[in-house]
Every structure is written in structure tokens, then in C-alpha cells.
C-alpha positions as CSV (number, residue, x, y, z in Angstrom):
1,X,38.9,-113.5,-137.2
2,X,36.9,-114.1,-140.3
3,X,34.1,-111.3,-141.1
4,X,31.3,-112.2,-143.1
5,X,29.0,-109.4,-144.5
6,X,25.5,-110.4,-145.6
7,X,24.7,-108.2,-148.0
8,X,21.5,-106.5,-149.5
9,X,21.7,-106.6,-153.2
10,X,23.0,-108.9,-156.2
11,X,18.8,-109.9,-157.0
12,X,18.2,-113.6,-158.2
13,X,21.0,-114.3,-160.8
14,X,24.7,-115.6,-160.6
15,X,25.5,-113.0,-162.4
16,X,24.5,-109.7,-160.5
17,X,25.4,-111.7,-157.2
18,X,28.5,-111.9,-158.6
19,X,29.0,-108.2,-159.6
20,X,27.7,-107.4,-156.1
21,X,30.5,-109.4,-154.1
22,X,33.0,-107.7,-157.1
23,X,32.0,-104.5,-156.4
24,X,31.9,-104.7,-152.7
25,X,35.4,-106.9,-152.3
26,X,36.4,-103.4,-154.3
27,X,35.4,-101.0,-151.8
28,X,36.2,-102.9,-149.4
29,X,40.0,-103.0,-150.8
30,X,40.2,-99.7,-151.9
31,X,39.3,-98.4,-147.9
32,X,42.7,-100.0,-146.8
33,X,41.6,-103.5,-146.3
34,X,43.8,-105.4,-148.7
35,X,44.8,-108.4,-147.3
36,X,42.0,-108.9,-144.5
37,X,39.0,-108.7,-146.5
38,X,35.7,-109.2,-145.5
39,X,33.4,-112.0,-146.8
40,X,30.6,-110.6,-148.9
41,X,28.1,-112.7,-149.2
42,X,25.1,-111.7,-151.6
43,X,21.9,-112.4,-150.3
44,X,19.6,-110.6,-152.8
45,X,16.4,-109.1,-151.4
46,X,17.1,-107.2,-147.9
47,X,14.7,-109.7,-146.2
48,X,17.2,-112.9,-147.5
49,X,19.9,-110.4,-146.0
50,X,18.4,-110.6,-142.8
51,X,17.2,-114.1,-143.0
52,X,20.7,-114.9,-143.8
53,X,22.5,-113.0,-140.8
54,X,19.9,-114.3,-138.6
55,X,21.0,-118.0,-139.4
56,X,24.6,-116.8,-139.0
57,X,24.2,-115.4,-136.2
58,X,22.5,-118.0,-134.5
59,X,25.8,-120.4,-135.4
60,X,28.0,-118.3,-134.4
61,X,26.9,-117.8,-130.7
62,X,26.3,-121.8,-130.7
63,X,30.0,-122.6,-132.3
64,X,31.1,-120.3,-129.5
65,X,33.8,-119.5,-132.3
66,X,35.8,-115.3,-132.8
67,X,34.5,-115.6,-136.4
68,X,32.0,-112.1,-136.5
69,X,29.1,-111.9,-138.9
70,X,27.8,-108.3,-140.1
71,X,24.5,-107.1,-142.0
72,X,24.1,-104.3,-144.4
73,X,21.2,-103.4,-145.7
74,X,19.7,-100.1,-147.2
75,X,17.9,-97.4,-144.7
76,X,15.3,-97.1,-147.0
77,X,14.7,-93.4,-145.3
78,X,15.7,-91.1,-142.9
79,X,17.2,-92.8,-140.1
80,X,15.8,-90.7,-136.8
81,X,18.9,-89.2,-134.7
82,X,18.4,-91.2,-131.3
83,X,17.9,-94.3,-133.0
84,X,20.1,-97.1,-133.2
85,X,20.3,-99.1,-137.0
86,X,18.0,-102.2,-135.1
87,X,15.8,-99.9,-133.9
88,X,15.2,-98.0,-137.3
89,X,15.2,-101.6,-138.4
90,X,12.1,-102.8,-135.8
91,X,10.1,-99.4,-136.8
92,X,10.6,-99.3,-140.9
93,X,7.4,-100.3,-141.8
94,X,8.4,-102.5,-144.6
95,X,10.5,-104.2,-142.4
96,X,10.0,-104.7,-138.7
97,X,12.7,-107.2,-137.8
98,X,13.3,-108.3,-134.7
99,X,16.8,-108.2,-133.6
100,X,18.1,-112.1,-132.6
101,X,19.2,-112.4,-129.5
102,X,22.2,-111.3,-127.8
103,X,23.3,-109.1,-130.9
104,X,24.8,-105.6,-131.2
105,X,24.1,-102.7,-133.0
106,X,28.0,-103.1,-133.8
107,X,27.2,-106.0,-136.2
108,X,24.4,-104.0,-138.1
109,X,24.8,-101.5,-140.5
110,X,23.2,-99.0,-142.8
111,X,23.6,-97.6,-145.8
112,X,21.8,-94.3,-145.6
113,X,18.9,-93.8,-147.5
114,X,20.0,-96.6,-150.2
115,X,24.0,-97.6,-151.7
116,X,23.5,-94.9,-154.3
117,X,23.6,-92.5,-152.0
118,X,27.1,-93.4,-151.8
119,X,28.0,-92.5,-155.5
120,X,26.8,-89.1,-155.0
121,X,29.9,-88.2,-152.9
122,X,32.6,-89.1,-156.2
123,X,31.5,-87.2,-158.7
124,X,34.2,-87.7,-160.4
125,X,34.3,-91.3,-161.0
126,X,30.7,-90.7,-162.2
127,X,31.3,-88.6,-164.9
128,X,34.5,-91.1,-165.6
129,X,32.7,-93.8,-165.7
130,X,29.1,-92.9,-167.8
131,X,31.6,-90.4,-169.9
132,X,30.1,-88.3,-172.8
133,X,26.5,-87.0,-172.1
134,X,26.9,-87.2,-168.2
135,X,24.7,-84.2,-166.9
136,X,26.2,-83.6,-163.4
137,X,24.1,-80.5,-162.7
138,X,21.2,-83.0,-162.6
139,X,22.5,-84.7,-159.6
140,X,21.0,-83.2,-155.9
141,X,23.5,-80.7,-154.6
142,X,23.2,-81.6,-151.2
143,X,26.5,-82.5,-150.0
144,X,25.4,-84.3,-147.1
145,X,24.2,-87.3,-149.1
146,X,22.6,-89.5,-146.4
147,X,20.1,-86.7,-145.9
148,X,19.0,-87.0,-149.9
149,X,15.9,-88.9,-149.7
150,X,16.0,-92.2,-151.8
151,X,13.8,-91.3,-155.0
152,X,15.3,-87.9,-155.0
153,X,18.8,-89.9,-155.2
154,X,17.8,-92.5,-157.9
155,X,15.5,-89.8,-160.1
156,X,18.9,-87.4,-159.9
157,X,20.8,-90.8,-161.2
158,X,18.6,-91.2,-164.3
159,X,18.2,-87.7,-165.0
160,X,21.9,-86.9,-165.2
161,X,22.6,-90.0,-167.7
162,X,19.8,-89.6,-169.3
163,X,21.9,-88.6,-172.9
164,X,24.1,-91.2,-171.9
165,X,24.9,-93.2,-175.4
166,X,27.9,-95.6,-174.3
167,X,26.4,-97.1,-171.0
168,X,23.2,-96.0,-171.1
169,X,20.8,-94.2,-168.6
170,X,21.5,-95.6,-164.5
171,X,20.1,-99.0,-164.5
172,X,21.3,-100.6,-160.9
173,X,21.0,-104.0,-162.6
174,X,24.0,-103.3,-165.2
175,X,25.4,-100.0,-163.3
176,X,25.2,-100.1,-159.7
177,X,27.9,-102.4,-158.6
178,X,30.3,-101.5,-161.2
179,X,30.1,-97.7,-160.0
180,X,30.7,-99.2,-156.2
181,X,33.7,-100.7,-157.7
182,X,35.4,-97.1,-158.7
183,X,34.0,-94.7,-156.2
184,X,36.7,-93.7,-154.0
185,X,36.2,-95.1,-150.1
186,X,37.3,-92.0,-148.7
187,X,34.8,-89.3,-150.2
188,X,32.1,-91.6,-149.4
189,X,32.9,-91.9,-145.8
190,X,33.8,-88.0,-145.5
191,X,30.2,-87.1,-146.2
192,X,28.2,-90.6,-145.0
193,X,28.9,-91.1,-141.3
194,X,27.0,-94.7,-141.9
195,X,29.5,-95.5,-144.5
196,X,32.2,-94.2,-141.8
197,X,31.0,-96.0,-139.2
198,X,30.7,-99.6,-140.8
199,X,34.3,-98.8,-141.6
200,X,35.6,-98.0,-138.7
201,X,33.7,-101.3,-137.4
202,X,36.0,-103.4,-140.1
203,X,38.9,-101.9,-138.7
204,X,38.6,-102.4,-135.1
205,X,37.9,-105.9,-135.9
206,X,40.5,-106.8,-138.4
């Protein structure tokens, strides 16, 4: 079966699309899926993400083929307990997206309340990767870090690199899919059922 993930992220140049797959294909590798990796495919904005899955979707079901396509898009916020990711999808008010027809919340996935969220769990590779200045303490000390609102995840970003000589203060342009690149799989996903869950997804169907 071949998996394509349409991705939110990579902007409007070659060149941050092509970090984004990098960084993703990464991940992606380092979670145990070397040698069945998905297809990332980097849409840009989340709206192109969804336009984009929408018009795979829509192929699939009419090639009748077993290939599986997946969307992943930031939660923006909180994602409410008894809602499913389409449903917190249809209600965001900055997005409102209907789900196309026939699909399963199995396909769509969510990563809770943006991707930095993510880098909170390896502090480690953080303070390995920005290196001399890196403030950790700035950083929220939640440990449960899909529960860190957005800002208060990007703010504790900037203020903890904020002495940062050699790469500079968090930029998610030059940064952010580097830093997915080294983070390890396994701390994210201990901490980030969302993260867990679109994992477990790959593996059932690989």
C-alpha cells in the first residue's frame, strides 16, 4: 500500500517544501518506519493541505485502488475530549471543513496545538541543536505538551533562544523542520497521544 501524507507546512518556496518533506521523511524513519515510508507531500498553507487531500481522496475512492491517503494539519487549539479530529476540524472557526465523503477519522490527523508542540517533549535535542545561549527554563514546564496552548508554545520557543548567537532566535522558516528532523519519535509520542495515534495509524497500515 502506498501512504501519502498531505502535509501542513513547507509555505510557498522549493526550498522550505523541501525541508518540510526532509524533516518529516526523518521522523518518520526514526519512529521505525525505514523501509515503508510514507509519502509526504508539502502542501503549504493548512487550507492547500486540505484542498490537496480532498482531491486525493476523491481519486482514490474512484481508482477503487488499496493506496491510503492521510492529512495532517495543526489543531490550532485545544482539541475538545469527545470530539473526533473532523469534528474539531468542522467547528475551528478558521477552518470549517467539511469532511468529503465516505472518509474516516482514521485518515485525519492532528498535531496538537501546532508541530512545535512536538519539540517540547526532546529537550535534549533542543539544547543540542541551538547550543550555547539555549535558555531551557524559558520553555513551559508542562509536560503534557498538547495541553500548552499555541502562543504560549511558540513565545516559550523565542524566549529560550533568544541569546542564541550560532542559529539564531526560533524562526520556523529556517528552524522548524530541521528540529523535526532530530527530535526523537519516541518522547514525542510518550507525551502527545495525537502524535501516538497518527503513529500507530502508519503502522497498522504498513
Amino acid at each position: 500500500m502506498k501512504i501519502r501524507i498531505y502535509v501542513e507546512g513547507g509555505g510557498d518556496t522549493q526550498r522550505l517544501r523541501a525541508a518540510c518533506r526532509r524533516g518529516f521523511r526523518e521522523f518518520f524513519r526514526k519512529a521505525g518506519f525505514e523501509g515503508k515510508l510514507p509519502q509526504v507531500i508539502a502542501s503549504g498553507s493548512r487550507s492547500k493541505a486540505f484542498e490537496d487531500f480532498c482531491t486525493a481522496w476523491r481519486l482514490l475512492q474512484e481508482k477503487k485502488n488499496l493506496d491510503m491517503a492521510l492529512l495532517l494539519v495543526d489543531s490550532e487549539g485545544p482539541v475538545a475530549e469527545d470530539d473526533g479530529p473532523w469534528e474539531h476540524l468542522r467547528k475551528n472557526p478558521g477552518d470549517q471543513w467539511q469532511a468529503p465523503a465516505g472518509v474516516t477519522d482514521e485518515v485525519c490527523h492532528l498535531m496538537v496545538q501546532c508541530m512545535e508542540a512536538w519539540f517540547l517533549a526532546d529537550r535534549n535535542a533542543l539544547k543540542s541543536y541551538f547550543g550555547q545561549g539555549f535558555n531551557e527554563g524559558a520553555l513551559p514546564k508542562r509536560p503534557e505538551v498538547e495541553k500548552i496552548a499555541k502562543e504560549d508554545v511558540l513565545k516559550g520557543l523565542k524566549e529560550a533562544t533568544r541569546h542564541v548567537k550560532t542559529r539564531g532566535r526560533y524562526d520556523k522558516g529556517d528552524h522548524s523542520f530541521e528540529i523535526l528532523a532530530v527530535i526523537d519519535p519516541h518522547r514525542v509520542r510518550a507525551v502527545a497521544p495525537y502524535c501516538d495515534r497518527l503513529l500507530d495509524t502508519l503502522d497498522d497500515l504498513t
